[in-house]
KOLSEVEX-568186 format. One line per 4 residues: number of its first residue (from 0); their letters; for each residue x, y, z of C-alpha. Coordinates in steps of 0.1 Angstrom, whole numbers, plus 5000, padded with zeros to 4 digits. Example, Ala and Ser with C-alpha at 12.3 -4.5 7.8 and 13.67 -1.06 7.14 Angstrom:
KOLSEVEX-568186
0) AS) 5123,4955,5078; 5137,4989,5071 $
//
This chain:
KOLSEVEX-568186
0) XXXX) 0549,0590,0253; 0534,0560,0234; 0547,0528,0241; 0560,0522,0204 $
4) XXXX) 0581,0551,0210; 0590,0540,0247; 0602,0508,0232; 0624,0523,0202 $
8) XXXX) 0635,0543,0229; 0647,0516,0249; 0657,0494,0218; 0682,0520,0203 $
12) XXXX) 0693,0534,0235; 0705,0499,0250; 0710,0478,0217; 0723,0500,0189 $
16) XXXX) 0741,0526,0213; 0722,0558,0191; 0693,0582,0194; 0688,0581,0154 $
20) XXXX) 0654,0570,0148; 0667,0557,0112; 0688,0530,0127; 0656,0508,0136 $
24) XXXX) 0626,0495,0113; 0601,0483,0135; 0600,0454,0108; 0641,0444,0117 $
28) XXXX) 0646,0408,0135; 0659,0413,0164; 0680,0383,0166; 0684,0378,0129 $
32) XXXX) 0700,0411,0122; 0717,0410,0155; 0705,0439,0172; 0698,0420,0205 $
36) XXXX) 0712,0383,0215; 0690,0360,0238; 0698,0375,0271; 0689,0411,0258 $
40) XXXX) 0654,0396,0251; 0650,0383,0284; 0658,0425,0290; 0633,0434,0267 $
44) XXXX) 0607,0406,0282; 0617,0429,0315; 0606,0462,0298; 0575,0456,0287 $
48) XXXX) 0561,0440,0315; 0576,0466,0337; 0555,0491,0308; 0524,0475,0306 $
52) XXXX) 0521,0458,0337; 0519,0423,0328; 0535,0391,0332; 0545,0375,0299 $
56) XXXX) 0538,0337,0306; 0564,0314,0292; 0544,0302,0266; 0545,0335,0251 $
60) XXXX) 0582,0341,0248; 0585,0331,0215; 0601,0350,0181; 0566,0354,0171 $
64) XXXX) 0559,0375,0200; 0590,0395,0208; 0615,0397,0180; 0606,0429,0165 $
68) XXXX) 0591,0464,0168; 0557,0451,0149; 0560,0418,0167; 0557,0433,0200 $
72) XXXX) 0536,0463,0191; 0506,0435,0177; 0513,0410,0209; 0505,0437,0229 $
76) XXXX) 0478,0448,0217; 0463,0409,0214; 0474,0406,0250; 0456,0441,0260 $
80) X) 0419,0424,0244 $
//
């Protein structure tokens, strides 16, 4: 399983409480639509570097970074260069 889909996995399983694919762009805010509140980020922060086994420095825990599907999706991948 790719880790886009591991993470809308994880997003909709433990955020919107569905399975339906349809309830998530990978474009949505997290916080601004409020799918996830600041402790669920420091979950999500959890998840990924459980996934790709990395440590997320603080510096790098910013909206920018980890407050949507793309967001993460094109962190990762810089972080992975």
């Amino acid at each position: 399983m790719s880790f886009e889909k591991k993470l809308r996995t994880f997003i909709l399983e433990n955020y919107l409480f569905t399975e339906d694919e349809s309830e998530l762009d990978n474009a949505d805010s997290f916080l601004d639509s409020g799918i996830i509140d600041s402790t669920g980020i420091l979950e999500v922060i959890t998840f990924i570097q459980d996934e790709c086994d990395f440590v997320i420095d603080d510096d790098d825990m910013i909206p920018e970074n980890l407050d949507s599907v793309n967001n993460i999706l094109a962190f990762i991948n810089k972080k992975s260069v």
